[in-house]
Every structure is written in C-alpha cells, then in structure tokens.
BAFI-556204 format. One record per atom (N, C-alpha, C): x, y, z; atom name. Coordinates in steps of 0.05 Angstrom, whole numbers, always signed. Layout:
NODE:X:Y:Z:atomo
NODE:X:Y:Z:CA
...
//
This chain:
NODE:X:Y:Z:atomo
NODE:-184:+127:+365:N
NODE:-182:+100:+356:CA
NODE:-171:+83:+378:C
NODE:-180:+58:+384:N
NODE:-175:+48:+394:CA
NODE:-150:+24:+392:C
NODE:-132:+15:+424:N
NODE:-111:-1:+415:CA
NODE:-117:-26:+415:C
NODE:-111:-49:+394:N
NODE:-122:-75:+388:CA
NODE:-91:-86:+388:C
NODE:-100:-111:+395:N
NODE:-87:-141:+380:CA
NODE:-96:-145:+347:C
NODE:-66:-154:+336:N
NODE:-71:-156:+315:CA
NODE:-49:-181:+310:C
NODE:-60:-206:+294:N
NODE:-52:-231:+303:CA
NODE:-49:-247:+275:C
NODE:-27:-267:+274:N
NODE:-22:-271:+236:CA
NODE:-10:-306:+240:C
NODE:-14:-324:+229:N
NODE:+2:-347:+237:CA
NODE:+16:-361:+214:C
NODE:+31:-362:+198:N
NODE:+40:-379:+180:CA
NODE:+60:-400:+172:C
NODE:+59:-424:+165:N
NODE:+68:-445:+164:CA
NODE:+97:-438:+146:C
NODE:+115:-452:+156:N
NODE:+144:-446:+140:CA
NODE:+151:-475:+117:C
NODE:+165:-478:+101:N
NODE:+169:-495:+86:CA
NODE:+193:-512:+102:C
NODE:+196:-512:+126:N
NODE:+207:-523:+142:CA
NODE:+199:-535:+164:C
NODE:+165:-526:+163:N
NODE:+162:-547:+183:CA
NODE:+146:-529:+202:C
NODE:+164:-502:+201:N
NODE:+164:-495:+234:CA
NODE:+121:-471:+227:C
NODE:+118:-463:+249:N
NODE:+90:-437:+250:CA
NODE:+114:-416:+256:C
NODE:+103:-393:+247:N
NODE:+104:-368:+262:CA
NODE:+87:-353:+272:C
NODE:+80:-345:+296:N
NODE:+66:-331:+301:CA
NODE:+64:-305:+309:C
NODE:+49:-293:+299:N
NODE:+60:-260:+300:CA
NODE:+31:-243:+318:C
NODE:+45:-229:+330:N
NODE:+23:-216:+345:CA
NODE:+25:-181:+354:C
NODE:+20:-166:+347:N
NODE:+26:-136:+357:CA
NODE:+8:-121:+361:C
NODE:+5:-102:+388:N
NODE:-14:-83:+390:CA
NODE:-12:-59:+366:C
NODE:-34:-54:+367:N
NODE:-26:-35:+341:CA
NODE:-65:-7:+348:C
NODE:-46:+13:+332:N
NODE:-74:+38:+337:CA
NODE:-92:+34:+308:C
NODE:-110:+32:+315:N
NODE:-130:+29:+293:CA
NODE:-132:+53:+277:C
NODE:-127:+51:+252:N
NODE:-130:+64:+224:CA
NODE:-98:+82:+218:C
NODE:-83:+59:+237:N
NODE:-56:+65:+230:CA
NODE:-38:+46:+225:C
NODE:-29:+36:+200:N
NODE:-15:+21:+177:CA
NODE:+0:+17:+204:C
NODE:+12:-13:+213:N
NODE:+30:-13:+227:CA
NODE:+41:-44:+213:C
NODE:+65:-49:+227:N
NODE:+88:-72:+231:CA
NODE:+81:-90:+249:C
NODE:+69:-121:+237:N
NODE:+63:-132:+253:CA
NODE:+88:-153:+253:C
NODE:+91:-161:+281:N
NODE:+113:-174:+288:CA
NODE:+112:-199:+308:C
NODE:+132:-216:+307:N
NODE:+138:-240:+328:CA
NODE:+125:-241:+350:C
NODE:+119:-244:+373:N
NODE:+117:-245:+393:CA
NODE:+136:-241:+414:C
NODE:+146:-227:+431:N
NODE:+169:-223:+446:CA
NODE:+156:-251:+477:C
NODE:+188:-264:+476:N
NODE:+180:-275:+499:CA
NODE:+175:-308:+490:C
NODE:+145:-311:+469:N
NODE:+139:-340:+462:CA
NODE:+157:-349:+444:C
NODE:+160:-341:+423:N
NODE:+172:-350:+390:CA
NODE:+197:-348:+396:C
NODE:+201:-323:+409:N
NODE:+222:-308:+401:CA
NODE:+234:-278:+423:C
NODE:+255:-276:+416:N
NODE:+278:-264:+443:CA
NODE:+271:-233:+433:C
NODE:+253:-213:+443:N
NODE:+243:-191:+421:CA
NODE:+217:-195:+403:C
NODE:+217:-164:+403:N
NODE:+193:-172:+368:CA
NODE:+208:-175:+342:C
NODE:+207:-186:+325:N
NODE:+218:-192:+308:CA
NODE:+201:-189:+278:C
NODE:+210:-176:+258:N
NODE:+206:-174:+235:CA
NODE:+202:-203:+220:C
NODE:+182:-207:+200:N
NODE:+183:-233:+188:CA
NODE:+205:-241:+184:C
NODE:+220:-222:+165:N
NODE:+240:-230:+143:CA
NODE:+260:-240:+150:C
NODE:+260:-226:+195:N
NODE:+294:-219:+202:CA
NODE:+290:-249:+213:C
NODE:+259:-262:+229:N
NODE:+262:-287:+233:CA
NODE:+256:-311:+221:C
NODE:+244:-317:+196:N
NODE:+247:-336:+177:CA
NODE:+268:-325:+157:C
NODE:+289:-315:+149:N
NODE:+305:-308:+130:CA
NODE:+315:-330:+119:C
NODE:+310:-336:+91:N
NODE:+320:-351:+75:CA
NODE:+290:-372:+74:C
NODE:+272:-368:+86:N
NODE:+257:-397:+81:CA
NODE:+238:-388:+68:C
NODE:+211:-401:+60:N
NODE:+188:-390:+53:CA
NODE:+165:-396:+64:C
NODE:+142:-392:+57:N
NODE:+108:-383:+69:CA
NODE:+99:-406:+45:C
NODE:+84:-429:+70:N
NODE:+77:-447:+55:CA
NODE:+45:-442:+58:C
NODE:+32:-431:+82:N
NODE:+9:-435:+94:CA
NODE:+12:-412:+102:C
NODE:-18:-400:+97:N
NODE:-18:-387:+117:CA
NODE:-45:-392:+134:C
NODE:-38:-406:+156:N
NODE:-58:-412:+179:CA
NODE:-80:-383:+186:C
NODE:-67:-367:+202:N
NODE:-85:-339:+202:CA
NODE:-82:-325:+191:C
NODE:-93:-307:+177:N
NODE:-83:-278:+159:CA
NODE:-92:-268:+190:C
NODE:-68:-242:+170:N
NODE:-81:-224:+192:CA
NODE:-99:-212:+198:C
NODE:-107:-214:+232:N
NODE:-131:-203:+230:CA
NODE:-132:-190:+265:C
NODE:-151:-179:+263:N
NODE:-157:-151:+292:CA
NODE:-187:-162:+301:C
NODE:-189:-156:+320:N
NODE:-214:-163:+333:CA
NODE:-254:-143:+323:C
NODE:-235:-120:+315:N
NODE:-257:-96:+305:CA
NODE:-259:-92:+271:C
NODE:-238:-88:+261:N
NODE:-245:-87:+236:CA
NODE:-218:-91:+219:C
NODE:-213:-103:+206:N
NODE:-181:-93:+182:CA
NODE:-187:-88:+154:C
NODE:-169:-75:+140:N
NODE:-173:-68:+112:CA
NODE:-156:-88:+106:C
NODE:-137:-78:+102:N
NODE:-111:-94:+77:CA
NODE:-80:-107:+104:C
NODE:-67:-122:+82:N
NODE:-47:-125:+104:CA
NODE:-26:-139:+81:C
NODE:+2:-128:+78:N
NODE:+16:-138:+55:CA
NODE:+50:-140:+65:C
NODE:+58:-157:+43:N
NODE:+88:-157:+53:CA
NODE:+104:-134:+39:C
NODE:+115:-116:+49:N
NODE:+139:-107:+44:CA
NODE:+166:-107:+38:C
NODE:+168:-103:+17:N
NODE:+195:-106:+9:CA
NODE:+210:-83:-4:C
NODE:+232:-79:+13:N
NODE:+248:-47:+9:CA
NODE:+232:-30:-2:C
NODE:+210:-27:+12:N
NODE:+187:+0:+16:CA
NODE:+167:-5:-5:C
NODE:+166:-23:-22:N
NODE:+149:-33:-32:CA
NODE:+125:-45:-33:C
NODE:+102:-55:-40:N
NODE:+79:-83:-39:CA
NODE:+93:-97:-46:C
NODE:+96:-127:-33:N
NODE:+106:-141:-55:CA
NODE:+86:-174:-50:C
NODE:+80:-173:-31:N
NODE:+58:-199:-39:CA
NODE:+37:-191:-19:C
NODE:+9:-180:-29:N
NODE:-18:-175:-13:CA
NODE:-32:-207:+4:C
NODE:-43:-194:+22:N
NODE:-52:-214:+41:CA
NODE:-71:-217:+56:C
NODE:-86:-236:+50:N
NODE:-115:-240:+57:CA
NODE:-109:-233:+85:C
NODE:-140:-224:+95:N
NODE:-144:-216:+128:CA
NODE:-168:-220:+128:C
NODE:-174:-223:+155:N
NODE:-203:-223:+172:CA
NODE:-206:-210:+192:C
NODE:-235:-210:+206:N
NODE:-228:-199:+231:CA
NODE:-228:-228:+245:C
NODE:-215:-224:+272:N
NODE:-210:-252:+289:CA
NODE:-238:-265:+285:C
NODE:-232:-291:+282:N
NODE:-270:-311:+284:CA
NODE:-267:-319:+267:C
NODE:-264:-296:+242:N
NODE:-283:-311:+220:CA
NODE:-261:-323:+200:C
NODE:-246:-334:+200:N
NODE:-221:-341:+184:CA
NODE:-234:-364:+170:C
NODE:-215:-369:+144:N
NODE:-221:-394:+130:CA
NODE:-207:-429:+140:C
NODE:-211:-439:+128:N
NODE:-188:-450:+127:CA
NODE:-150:-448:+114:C
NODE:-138:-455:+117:N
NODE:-103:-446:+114:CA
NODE:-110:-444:+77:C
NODE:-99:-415:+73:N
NODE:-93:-424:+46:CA
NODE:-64:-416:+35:C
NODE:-54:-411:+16:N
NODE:-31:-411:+1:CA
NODE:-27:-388:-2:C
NODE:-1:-375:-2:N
NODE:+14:-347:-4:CA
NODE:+3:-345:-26:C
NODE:-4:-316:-47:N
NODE:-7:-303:-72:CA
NODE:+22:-303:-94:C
NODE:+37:-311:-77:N
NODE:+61:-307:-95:CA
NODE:+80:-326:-86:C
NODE:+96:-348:-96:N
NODE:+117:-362:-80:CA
NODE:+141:-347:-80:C
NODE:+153:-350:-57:N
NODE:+173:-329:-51:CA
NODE:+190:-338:-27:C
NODE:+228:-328:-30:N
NODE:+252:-332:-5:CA
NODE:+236:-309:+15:C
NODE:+233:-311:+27:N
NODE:+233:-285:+53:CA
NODE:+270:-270:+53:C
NODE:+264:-250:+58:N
NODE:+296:-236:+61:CA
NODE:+290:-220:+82:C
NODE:+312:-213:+92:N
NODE:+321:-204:+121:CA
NODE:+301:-178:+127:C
NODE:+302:-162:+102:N
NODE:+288:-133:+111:CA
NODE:+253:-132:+103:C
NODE:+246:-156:+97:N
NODE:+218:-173:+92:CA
NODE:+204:-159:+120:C
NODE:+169:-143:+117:N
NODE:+158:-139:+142:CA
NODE:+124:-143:+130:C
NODE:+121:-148:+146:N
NODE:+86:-153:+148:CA
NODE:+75:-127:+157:C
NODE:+65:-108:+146:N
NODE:+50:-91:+140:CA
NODE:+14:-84:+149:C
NODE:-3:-85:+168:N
NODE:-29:-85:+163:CA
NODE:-40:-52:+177:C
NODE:-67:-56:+160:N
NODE:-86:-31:+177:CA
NODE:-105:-50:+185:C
NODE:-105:-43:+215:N
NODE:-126:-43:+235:CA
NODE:-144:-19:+230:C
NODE:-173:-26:+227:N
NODE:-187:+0:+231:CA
NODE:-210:-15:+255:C
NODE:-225:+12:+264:N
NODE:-250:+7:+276:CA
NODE:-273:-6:+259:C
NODE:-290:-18:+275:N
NODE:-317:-30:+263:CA
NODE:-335:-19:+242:C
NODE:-338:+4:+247:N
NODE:-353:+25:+230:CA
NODE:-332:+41:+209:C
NODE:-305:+38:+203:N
NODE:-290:+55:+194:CA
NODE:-300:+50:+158:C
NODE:-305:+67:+148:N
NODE:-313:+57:+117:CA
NODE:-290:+63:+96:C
NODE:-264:+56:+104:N
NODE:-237:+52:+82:CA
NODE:-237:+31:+69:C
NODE:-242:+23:+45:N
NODE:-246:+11:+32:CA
NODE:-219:+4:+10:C
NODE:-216:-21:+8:N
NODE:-193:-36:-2:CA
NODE:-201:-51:-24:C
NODE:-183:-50:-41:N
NODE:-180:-60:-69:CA
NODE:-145:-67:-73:C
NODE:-151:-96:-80:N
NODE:-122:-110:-78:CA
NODE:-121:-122:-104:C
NODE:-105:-124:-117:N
NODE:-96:-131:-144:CA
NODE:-76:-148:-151:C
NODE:-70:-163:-172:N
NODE:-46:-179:-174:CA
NODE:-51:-180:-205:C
NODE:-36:-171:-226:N
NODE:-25:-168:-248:CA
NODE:-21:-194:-258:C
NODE:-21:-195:-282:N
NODE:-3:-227:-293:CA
NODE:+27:-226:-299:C
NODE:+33:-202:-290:N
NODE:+60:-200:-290:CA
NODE:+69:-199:-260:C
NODE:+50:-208:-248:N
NODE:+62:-217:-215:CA
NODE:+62:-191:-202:C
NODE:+61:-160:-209:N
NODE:+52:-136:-188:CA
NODE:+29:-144:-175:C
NODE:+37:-138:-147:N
NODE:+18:-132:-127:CA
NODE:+14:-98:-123:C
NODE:-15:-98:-112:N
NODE:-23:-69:-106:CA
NODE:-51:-69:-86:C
NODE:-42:-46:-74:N
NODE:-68:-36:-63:CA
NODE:-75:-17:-64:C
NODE:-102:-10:-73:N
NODE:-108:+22:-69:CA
NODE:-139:+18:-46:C
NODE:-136:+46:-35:N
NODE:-160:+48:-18:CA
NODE:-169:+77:-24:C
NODE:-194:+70:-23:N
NODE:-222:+99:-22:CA
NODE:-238:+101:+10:C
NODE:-241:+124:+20:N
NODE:-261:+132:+42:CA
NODE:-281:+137:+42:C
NODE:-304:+124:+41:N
NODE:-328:+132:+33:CA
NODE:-340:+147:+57:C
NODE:-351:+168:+42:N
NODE:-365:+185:+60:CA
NODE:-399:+193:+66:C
NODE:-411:+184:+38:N
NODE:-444:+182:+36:CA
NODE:-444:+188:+8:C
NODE:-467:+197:-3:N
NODE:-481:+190:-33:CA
NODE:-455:+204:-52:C
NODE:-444:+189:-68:N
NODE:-419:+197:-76:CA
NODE:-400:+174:-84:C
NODE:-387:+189:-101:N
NODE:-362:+159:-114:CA
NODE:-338:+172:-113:C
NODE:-323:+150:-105:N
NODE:-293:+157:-87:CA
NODE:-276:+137:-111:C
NODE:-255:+153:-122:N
NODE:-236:+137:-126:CA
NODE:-218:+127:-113:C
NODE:-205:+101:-106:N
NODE:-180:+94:-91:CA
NODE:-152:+103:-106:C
NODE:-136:+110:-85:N
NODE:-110:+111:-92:CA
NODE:-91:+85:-88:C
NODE:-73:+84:-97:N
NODE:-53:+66:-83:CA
NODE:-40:+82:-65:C
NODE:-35:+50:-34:N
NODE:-23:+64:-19:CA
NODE:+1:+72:-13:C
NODE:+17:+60:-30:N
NODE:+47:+77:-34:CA
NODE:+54:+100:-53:C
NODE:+32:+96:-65:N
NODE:+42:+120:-91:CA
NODE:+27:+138:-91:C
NODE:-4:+136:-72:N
NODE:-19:+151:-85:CA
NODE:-29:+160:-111:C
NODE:-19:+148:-125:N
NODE:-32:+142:-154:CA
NODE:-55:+128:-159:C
NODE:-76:+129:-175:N
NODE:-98:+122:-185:CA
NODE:-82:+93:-198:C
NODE:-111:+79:-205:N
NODE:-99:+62:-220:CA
NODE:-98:+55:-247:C
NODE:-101:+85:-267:N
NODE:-83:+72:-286:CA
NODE:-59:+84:-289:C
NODE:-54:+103:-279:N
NODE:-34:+123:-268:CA
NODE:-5:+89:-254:C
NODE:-13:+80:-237:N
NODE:+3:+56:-225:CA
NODE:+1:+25:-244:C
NODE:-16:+20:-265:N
NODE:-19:-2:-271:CA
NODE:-25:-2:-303:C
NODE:-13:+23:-318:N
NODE:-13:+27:-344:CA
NODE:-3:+3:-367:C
NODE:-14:-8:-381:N
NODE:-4:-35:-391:CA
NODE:-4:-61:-381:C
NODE:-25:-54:-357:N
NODE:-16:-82:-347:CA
NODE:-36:-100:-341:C
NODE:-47:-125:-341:N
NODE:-76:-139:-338:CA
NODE:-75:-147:-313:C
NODE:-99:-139:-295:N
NODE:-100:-158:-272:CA
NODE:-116:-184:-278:C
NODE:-103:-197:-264:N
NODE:-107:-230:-267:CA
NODE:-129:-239:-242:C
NODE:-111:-226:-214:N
NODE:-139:-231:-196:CA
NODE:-133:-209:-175:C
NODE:-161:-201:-166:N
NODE:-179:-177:-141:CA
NODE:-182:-186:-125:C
NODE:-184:-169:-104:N
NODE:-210:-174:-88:CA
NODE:-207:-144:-68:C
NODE:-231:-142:-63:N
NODE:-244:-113:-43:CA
NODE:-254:-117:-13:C
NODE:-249:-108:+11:N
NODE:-264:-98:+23:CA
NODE:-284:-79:+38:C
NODE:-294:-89:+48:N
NODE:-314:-55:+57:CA
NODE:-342:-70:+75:C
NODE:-334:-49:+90:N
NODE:-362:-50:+113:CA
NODE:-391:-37:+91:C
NODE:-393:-26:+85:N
NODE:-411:-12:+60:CA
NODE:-429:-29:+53:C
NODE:-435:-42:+50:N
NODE:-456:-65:+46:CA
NODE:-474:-64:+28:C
NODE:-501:-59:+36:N
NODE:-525:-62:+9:CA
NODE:-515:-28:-2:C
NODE:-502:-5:+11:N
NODE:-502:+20:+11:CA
NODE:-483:+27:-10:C
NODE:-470:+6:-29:N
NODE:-457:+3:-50:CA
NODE:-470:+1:-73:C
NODE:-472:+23:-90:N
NODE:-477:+17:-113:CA
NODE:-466:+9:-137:C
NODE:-438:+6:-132:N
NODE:-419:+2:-156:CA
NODE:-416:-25:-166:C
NODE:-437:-41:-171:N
NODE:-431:-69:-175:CA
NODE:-434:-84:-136:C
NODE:-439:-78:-121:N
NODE:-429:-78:-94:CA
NODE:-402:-90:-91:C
NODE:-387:-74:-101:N
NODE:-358:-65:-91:CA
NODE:-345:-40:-110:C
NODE:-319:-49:-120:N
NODE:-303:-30:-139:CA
NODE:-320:-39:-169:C
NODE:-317:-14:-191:N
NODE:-317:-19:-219:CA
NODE:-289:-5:-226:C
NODE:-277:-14:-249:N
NODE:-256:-6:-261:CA
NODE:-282:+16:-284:C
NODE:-268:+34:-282:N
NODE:-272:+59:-302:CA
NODE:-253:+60:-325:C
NODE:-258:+66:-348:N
NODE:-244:+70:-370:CA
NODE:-239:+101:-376:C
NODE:-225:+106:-388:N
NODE:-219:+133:-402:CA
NODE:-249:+145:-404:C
NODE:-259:+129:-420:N
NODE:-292:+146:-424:CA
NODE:-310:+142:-412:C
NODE:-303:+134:-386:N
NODE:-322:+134:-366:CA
NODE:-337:+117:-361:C
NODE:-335:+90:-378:N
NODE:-351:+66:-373:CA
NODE:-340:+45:-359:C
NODE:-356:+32:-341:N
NODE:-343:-3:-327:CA
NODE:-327:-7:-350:C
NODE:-308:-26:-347:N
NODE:-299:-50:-362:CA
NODE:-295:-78:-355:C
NODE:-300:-76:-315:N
NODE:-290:-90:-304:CA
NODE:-300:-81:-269:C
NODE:-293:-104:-256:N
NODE:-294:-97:-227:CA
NODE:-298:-126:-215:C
NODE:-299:-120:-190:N
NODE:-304:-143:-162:CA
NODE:-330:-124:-131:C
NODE:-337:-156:-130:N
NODE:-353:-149:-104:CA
NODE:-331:-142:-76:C
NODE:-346:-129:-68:N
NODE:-327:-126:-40:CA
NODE:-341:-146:-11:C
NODE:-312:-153:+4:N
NODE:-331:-167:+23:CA
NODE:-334:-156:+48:C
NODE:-346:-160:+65:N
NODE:-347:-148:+94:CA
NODE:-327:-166:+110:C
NODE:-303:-156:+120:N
NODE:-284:-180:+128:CA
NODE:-293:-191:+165:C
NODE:-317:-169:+169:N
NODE:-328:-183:+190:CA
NODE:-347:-199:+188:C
NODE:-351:-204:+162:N
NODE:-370:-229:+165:CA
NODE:-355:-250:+151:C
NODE:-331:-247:+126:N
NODE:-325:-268:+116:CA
NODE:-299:-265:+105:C
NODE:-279:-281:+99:N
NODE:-247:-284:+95:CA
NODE:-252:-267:+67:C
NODE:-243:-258:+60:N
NODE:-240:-243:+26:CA
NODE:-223:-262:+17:C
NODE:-232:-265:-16:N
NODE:-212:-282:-30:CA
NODE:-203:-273:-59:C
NODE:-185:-284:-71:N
NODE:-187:-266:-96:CA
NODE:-203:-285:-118:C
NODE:-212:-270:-136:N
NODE:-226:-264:-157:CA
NODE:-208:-270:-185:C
NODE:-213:-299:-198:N
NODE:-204:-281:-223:CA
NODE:-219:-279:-249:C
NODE:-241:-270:-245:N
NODE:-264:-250:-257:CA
NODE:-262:-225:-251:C
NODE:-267:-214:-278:N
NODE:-273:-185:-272:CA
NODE:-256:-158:-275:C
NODE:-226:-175:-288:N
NODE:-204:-161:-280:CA
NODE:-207:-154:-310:C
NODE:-179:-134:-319:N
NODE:-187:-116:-337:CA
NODE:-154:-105:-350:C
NODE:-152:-104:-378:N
NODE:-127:-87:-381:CA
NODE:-131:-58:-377:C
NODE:-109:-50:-362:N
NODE:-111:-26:-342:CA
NODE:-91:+1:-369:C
NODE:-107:+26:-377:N
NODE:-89:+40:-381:CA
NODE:-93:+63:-375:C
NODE:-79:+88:-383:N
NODE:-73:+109:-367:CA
NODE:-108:+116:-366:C
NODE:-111:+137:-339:N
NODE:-138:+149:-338:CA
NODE:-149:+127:-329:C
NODE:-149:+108:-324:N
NODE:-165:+84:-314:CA
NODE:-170:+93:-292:C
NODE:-196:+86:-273:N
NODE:-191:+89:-250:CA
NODE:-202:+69:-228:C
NODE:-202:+60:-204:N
NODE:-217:+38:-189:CA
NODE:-237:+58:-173:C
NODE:-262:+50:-177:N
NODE:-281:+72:-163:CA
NODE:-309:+47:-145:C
NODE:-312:+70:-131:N
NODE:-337:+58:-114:CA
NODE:-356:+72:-100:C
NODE:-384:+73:-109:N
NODE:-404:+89:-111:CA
NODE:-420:+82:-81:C
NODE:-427:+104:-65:N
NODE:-442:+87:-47:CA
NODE:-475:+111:-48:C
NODE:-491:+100:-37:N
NODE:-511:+114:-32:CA
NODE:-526:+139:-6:C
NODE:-500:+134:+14:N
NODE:-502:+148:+36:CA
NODE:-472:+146:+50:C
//
C-alpha cells in the first residue's frame, strides 16, 4: 500500500479554518492531524487545538488522492460524529457537521485511506437518538458480505438493537457489480430487505446522507451487500 496525503479543512465557530493534513499508509485507519510548521507548532490533534470551540463548516472532508472509505471523530475510543469524505477533486461544496458539538481536548479525526481498486466498503449511520456508526464489508466477487462495525465488530443488530436510523449513507468502488439495491440492504431476522441505501463511488462524488431507507434495527439484523464478481 501505498503512502498518501490525506487532507481535511474546517471552519470554527470563531472565525478561525483548520487545516489538517497527514501522511498516512493506505488501508490503515490513521490520525489525521494539524499541520506541523503552518497552523501550528507540531501535529496536533483536533480536540488538543480547537478545545472548547466547535465545527461550523466543514470546507474539506477528508479526503486522499487514491481512494477513502470512512473518516470519523473520536471520542474516548469511541464514533462519535461520522464524516463525509472524498477523494481530493471531487468535494462538494462546505457543508454542516452531523452532529453540533464542544470539541474536547482528547477529540481526534480518525480516517481510512485505501487504494483505488480497494473494495472495503462503508456504511455510516446516525440513529435518532444521535448514535453514530460505521460498519464495513470486503467484497471479494459473486457473494454477500456482511459489514461489521468498526469498533465492535458487531453486526448491526447486534450494535443498534432498538434503535431507528434516521440517516445513511455507503461507499464503494463496486459499481454496476452491486446487486444489493446498488449499495447496502438492511436484512431482517427472516431474511428479508426492510431497508437500505445506494452506495457512492467517492471517486466520482462527495457521499451524503440519506434519510430514506433507514429502518428500526433489532437483534439479528444485519447490513449486507451482494456483489456479482
């Protein structure tokens, strides 16, 4: 795997940008941080250098030049607010944090960089009770992959038992080679859809969330995605 730039910019409720920039190895979850030198004296953690303010904008999600899955804030080892990404280029315009929120000191920006061709596939969630989540599946050819979450490794009704998602959204290089709705379906106990979202290619376009499609989640639920090769 190759080593990339991986690059994030967001507006503070004070006025100020941050800009965050870190080399990082592709298809390995890393800490993206400050800039040593421009911003700031070191690399610096979000939390440790906006502490106390909040995320009004976010100008760039994060994004890598080859490919990214997911990219989320952490909080004391937690998800605690998921975060649109792209690959560099193709960004939207600035939109609004998923969750309003203080930043705190041990606050870190979280992303996977993968390669162009890597087929890890992301499914991000947000509850109406304000949980954030991600789970990811590896698709490998004609076959359906369930995602886990990536802290628990739990399925998702196993992680989201009782709980309604409000809004989704998926990535994946996988393209027409998706059969699952082309992206995730939520599975029920007896094995039927109830629910799901398209997935997007984040090299061709910003992912956004969805709030279609979402579903009350209980045990045995699972997020799956079928591909044809």
């Amino acid at each position: 795997m190759a080593a990339v730039q991986v690059f994030a910019s967001f507006k503070l409720n004070t006025g100020e940008v941050v800009n965050l920039q870190t080399q990082m190895t592709e298809g390995t979850e890393t800490e993206l941080t400050t800039l040593d030198g421009m911003y700031s004296v070191g690399s610096i953690s979000l939390g440790q250098f906006a502490n106390g303010k909040s995320i009004t904008q976010i100008i760039q999600p994060p994004s890598a030049k080859n490919g990214i899955s997911y990219a989320y804030i952490d909080r004391r080892g937690e998800i605690f607010c998921v975060l649109p990404v792209c690959v560099s280029g193709v960004q939207s315009e600035p939109v609004a944090p998923l969750r309003n929120f203080v930043l705190q000191a041990g606050d870190t920006v979280r992303v996977m960089a993968i390669a162009a061709a890597t087929r890890k596939n992301a499914y991000n969630t947000i509850t109406t009770d304000g949980i954030h989540s991600i789970f990811v599946a590896t698709t490998t050819g004609d076959n359906a992959q369930s995602a886990l979450q990536i802290k628990s490794g739990q399925g998702l009704g196993a992680s989201l038992t009782g709980k309604s998602i409000a809004k989704h959204w998926a990535t994946s290089v996988d393209g027409t080679l998706i059969e699952s709705g082309g992206g995730f379906y939520i599975i029920n106990d007896k094995g039927l859809p109830v629910g799901g979202v398209a997935a997007t290619n984040p090299i061709k376009l910003q992912p956004s969330p969805s709030m279609f499609g979402g579903a009350m989640i209980n045990l045995n639920y699972v997020a799956r995605i079928q591909t044809s090769a």
